[in-house]
N, C-alpha and C positions, 0 to 999 in steps of 0.2 A: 275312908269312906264309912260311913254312918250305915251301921246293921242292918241289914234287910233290904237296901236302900236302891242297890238293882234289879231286885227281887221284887220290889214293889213296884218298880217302873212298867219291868216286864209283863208283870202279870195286868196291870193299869193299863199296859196296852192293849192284850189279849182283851179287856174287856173292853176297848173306845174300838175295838176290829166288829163289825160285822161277823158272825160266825163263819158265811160261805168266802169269806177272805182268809180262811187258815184250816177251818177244820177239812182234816183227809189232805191238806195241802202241802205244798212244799216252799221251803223257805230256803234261806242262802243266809250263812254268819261266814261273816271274816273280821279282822280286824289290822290295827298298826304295827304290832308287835308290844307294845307299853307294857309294863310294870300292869301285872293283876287282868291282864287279855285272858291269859289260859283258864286261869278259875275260874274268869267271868262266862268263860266258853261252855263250862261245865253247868254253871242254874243257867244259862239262858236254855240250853240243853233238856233240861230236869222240866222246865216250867212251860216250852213247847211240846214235850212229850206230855202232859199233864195237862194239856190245853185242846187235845187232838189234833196236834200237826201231823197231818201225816209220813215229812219226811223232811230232814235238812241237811244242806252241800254245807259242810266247812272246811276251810282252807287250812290247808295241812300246817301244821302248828295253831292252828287258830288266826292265820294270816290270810290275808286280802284284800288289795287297796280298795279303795273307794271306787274309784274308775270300774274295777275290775267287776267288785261286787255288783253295781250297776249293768256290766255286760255280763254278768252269770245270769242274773234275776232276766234280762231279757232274751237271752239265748233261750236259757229251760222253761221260761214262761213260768216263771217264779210267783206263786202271791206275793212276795218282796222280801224284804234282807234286813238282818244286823249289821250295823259296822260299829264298831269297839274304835272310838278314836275320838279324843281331843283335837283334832287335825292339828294344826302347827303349834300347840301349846306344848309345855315340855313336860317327861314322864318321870317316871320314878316314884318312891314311895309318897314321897314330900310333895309332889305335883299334878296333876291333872290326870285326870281320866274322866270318858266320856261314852254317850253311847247314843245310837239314833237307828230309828227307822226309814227305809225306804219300798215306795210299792211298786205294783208290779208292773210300772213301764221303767222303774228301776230311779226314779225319782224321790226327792227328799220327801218323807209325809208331806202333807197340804196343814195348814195351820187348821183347819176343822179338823183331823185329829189329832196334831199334836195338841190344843187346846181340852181336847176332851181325855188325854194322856192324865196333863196335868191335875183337871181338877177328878179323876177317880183314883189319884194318888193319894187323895186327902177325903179317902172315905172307903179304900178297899180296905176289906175284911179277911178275905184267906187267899193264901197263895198257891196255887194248883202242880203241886213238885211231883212227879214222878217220882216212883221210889226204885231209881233201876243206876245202876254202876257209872262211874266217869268211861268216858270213851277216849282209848288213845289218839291221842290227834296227831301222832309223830308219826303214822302210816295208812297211807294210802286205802283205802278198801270200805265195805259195807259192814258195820253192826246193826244187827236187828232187834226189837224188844217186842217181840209180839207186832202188834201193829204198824209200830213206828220204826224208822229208819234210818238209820244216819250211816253219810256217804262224806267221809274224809279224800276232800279232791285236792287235785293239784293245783294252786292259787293265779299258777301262770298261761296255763294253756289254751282256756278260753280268753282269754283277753288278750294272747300274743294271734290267735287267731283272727278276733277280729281284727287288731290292726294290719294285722296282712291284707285285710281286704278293704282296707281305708288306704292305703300307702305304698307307692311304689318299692317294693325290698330289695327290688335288684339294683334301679337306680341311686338306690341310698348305699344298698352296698359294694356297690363299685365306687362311690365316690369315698367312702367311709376307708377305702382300703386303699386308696391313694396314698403315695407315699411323702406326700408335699402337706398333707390334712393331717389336721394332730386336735383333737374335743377332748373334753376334761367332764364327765357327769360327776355332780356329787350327791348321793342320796342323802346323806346326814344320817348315816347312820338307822335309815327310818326304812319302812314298807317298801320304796321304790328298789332298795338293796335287793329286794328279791326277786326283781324284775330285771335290773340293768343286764346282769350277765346274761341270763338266757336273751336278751333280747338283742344289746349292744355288741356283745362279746361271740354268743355263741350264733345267732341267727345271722346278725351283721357283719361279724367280720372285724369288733375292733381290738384292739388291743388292750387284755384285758386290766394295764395299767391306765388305760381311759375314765377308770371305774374308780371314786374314792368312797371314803366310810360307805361299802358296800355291803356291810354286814348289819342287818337290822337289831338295836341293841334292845331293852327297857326301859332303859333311862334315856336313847338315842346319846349316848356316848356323852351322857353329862352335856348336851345342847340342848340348843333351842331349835326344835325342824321347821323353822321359818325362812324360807328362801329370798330373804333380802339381802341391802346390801349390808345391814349391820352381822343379822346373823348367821351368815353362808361367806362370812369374811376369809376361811381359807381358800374357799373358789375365789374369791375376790381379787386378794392377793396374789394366786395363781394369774388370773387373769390380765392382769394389770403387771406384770412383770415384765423382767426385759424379754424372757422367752416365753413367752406366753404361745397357752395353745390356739387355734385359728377360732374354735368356738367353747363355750362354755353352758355350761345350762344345771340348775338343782332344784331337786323337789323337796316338798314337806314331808310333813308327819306320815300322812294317807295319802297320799303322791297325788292328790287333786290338784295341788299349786305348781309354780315353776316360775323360774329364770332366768332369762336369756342375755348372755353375754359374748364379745367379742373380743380381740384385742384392745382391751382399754378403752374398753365402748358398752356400756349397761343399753341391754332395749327398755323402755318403763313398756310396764304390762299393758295400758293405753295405747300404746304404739306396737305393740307384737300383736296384736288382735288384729289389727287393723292392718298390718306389714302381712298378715295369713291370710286374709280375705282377700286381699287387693291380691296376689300369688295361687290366691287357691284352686283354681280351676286350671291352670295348664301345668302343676307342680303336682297337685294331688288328684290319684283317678276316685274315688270319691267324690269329688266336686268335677266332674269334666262336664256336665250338663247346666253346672255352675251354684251358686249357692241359693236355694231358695229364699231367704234374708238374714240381715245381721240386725243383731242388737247389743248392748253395752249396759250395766247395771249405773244409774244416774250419776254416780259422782268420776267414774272414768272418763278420760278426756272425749273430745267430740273428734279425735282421728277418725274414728269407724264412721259415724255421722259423710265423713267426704268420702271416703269410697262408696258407700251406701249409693250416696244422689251422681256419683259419678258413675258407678255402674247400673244405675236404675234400678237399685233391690230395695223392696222392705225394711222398715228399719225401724227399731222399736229401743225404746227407751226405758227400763226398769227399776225398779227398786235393787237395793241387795240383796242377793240369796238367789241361789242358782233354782231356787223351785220357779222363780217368774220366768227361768228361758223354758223350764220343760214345757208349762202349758202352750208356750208358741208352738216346741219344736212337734208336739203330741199333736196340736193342728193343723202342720204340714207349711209351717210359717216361718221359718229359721229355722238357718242351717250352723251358721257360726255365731259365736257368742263372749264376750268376756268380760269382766268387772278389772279394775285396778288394782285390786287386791291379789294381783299375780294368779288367778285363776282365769284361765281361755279352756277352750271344748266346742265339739261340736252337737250333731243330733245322733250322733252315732251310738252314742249313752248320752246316759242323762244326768251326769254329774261334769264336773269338769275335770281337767283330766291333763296332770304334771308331763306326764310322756310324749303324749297326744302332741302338746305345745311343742317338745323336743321334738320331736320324728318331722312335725310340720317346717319348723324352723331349717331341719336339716335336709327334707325334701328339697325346699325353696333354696338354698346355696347348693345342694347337687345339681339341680334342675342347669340352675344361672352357670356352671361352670361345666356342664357336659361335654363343651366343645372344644375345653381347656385342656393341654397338653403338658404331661407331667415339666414342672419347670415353668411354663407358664407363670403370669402373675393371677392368683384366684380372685374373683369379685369375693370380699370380704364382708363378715354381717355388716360393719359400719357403711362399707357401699351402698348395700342391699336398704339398710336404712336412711341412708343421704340420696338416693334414687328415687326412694319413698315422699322423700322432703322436698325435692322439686317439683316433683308430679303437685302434689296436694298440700303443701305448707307446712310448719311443724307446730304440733300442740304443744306447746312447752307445759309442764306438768310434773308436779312435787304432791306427795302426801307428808305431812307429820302427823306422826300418832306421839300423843301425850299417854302411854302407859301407867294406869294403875294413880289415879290422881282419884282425890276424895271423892265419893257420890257426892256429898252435899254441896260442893264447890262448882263441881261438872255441872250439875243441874242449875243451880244457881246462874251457871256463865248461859247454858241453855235455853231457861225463862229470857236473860236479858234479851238473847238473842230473837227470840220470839217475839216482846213486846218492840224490839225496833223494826221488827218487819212489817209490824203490823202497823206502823206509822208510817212508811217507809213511801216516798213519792217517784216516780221516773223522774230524770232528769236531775236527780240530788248528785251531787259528786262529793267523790271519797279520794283525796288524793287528785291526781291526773285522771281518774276515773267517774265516768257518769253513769248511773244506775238505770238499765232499763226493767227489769222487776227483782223482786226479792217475793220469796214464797218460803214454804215447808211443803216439799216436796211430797205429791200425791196421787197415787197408780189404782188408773181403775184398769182391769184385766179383761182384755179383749177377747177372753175365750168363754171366760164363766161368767163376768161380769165380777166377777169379787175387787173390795177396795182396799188399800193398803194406804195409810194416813199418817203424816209424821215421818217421813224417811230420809230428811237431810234438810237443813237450813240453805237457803240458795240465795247470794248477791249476785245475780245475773248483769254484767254492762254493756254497754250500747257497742262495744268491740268486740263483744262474743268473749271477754274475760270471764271469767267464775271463780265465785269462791263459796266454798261449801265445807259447812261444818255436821259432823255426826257424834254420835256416841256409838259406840262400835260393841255388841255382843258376844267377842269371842273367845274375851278374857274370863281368868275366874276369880280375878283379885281385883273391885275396887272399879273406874269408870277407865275407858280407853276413848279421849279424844280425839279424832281425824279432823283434821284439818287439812282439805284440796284446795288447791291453785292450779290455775289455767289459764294460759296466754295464746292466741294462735299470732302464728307470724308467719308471711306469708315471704316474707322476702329472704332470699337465697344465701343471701351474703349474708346474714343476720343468723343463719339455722349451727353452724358450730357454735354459739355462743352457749355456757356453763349455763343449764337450767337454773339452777340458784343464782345467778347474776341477773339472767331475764323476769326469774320472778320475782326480785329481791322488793320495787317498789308495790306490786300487788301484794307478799307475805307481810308488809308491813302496813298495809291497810288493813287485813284481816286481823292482826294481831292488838292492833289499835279499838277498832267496832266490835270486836269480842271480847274484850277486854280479858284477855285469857290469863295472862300474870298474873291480878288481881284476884281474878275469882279461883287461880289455882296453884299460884306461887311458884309455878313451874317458870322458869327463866329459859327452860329450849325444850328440845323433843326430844323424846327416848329412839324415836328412829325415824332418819328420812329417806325419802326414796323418792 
């Protein structure tokens, strides 16, 4: 990291804040655990002190997931939080680190001020450091410096609180302790390790070889804390074995992502969104009044879309980036929410939330098998998903990401993609497929009225097919391709068919119209899911 260079963010912030959003206030840092958290812990420390904060919660070792942090900042009515994290990118010396703000209903900043972050990065003058001692973060208790205050909390307690009060814990732990029921979490080594056991093991009841890489590293144990199927391949392989456990589930980096798996049966995150909403009012007391609305970030499948008009809820369509659910869920507009990119959550916080998804998933197979008798045969995730699939059809649904592929190639494939849209007539067909529009995806925000422009290239077909191409933000090397596919099919007999078989002649139109080889010399995808 380049001298000065969190130093200068922080204090770039303190000045795009409003004074009465900090000063005499109190804030909230946590982070993932990564390589350079601790030190980082220390100026961001030095330069809220220095700024007149009046007081800051950090999480014992400088840890906190994301989720969490979100539920601290609205418990204590936080002016808002640090969190120290590249979320699923990997750590160590040689790798990533990150850092961001969230305010005080515990949401990511609003782009008016990460925008104004930005440009007083590139014209601050001095840095406002406190001249006062590192604070032990390895226990528990209050240090004072005159005015200011810092309070080394325990990372887990409020946030195993509130899920207590989102989530049945007895129903989950009577079934959790069945002795016919065998889950496998795997944190990767990451933030969620500091959660599992107090929560799985000691609250719950499971067994605490249920728990793998539970021990949160700096380098995340030489991984990558991306909970797909490339890089969570040991749960994978667990999963997909002959003995395999009944459920499976793993989080990232800052335990915002997840999941879910079964006996030799991957849920895509499209379909777990949608498999919690369609469950979530007689499974979760949280929802027993039912869910105010759903919504899904654009390029995830349109499953959530049919439970939506099948239970008569609101339903909104957004951009990527979980700041567009909080302004719903802030105007009392949605309740569940998810993107494809294996993040789901509710309005319970205002981030999304890896656990969340777990404890949901697991509510809904306790719920389904309450009546089941040890010995019994248990209704299974794949049941629970093939039950799904007769009710309402199944979105068939594949992402490729093209990893780390040239800028000037990526954008190049992106201009072409732009000037065929814009020529682009209903009724052309591509293949077996007939176009009914082609756009570059564009959200005006029905709270504040703010517009968001440019958020995904869309071949819309006359079948409710899609195909949609991004460039994705959350790399730090180079351009990250996404590439979605979407098939709905509604017929029964047709729904076990191998998603890549079902999508193989729509991946081969998109592959063709974006001439993606060509402008990037890439011959497959770094990862599919």
């Amino acid at each position: 990291m380049q001298s000065n260079y969190l130093s200068n963010w922080i204090q770039a912030l303190f000045n795009s804040l409003p004074p009465e959003d900090y000063k005499g206030g109190l804030l909230v840092l946590g982070g993932d655990g990564r390589y350079f958290n601790k030190e980082a812990a220390q100026i961001i420390i030095k330069i809220a002190a220095g700024n007149g904060v009046g007081k800051i919660l950090v999480g014992r070792d400088g840890l906190m997931s994301t989720p969490a942090v979100s539920a601290v900042i609205r418990k204590h009515k936080a002016n808002g939080g640090f969190i120290m994290s590249a979320s699923h990118n990997p750590g160590g010396p040689e790798n990533d680190w990150g850092i961001k703000f969230n305010y005080s209903s515990g949401q990511p900043a609003p782009e008016s001020i990460t925008d104004k972050i930005y440009g007083n990065t590139l014209s601050i003058s001095a840095i406002k450091m406190a001249n006062i001692s590192d604070v032990d973060l390895s226990r528990l208790g209050v240090t004072k410096f005159g005015s200011f205050t810092v309070e080394v909390v325990d990372p887990v307690s409020d946030y195993m609180e509130l899920l207590q009060s989102v989530f049945d814990f007895e129903l989950i732990k009577t079934f959790i302790t069945r002795p016919d029921f065998r889950f496998k979490f795997d944190a990767m080594h990451a933030i969620t390790g500091a959660y599992a056991k107090p929560i799985f093991v000691d609250q719950l009841g499971a067994n605490s070889d249920s728990i793998s890489n539970g021990i949160p590293l700096e380098d995340f144990g030489n991984g990558h804390p991306d909970p797909n199927l490339t890089y969570a391949k040991e749960l994978v392989t667990i999963m997909y074995s002959v003995d395999a456990p009944d459920f499976g589930a793993a989080s990232d980096g800052d335990g915002d992502r997840n999941m879910i798996l079964g006996k030799s049966f991957f849920v895509t995150p499209s379909d777990s969104v949608a498999m919690i909403a369609a469950n979530a009012q007689e499974t979760i007391p949280y929802f027993k009044n039912g869910p105010k609305g759903l919504a899904r970030s654009m390029p995830t499948s349109g499953a959530l879309d049919l439970v939506a008009k099948k239970l008569n809820l609101p339903f909104f369509e957004v951009p990527t980036g979980w700041k567009f659910f909080g302004n719903l869920m802030d105007a009392g507009k949605l309740s569940i929410c998810g993107e494809e990119s294996f993040g789901t959550g509710s309005d319970h916080i205002r981030e999304k939330d890896g656990i969340w998804a777990v404890l949901a998933w697991i509510s809904i197979i306790a719920y389904k098998n309450k009546d089941k008798k040890v010995g019994e045969k248990l209704a299974s995730v794949a049941d629970i998903a093939k039950e799904h699939w007769a009710t309402y059809g199944r979105n068939f649904f594949s992402r490729y990401d093209y990893e780390e592929c040239e800028l000037e190639g990526a954008n190049k494939m992106v201009e072409h993609l732009r000037g065929l849209i814009s020529n682009i007539k209903t009724g052309e067909k591509y293949g077996n497929y007939t176009i009914q529009f082609a756009d570059d995806f564009a959200y005006t925000d029905s709270v504040d009225g703010s517009v968001a422009l440019k958020q995904g290239i869309r071949f819309v077909f006359t079948d409710g097919s899609r195909i949609i191409f991004r460039l994705s933000g959350t790399g730090s090397a180079g351009a990250t391709i996404r590439l979605y596919v979407e098939q709905y099919e509604p017929d029964v007999s047709k729904h076990d068919m191998d998603a890549q078989t079902a999508l193989k002649p729509l991946i081969d139109v998109a592959l063709s119209i974006s001439k993606l080889k060509e402008y990037t010399g890439r011959e497959k995808p770094t990862v599919i899911t």
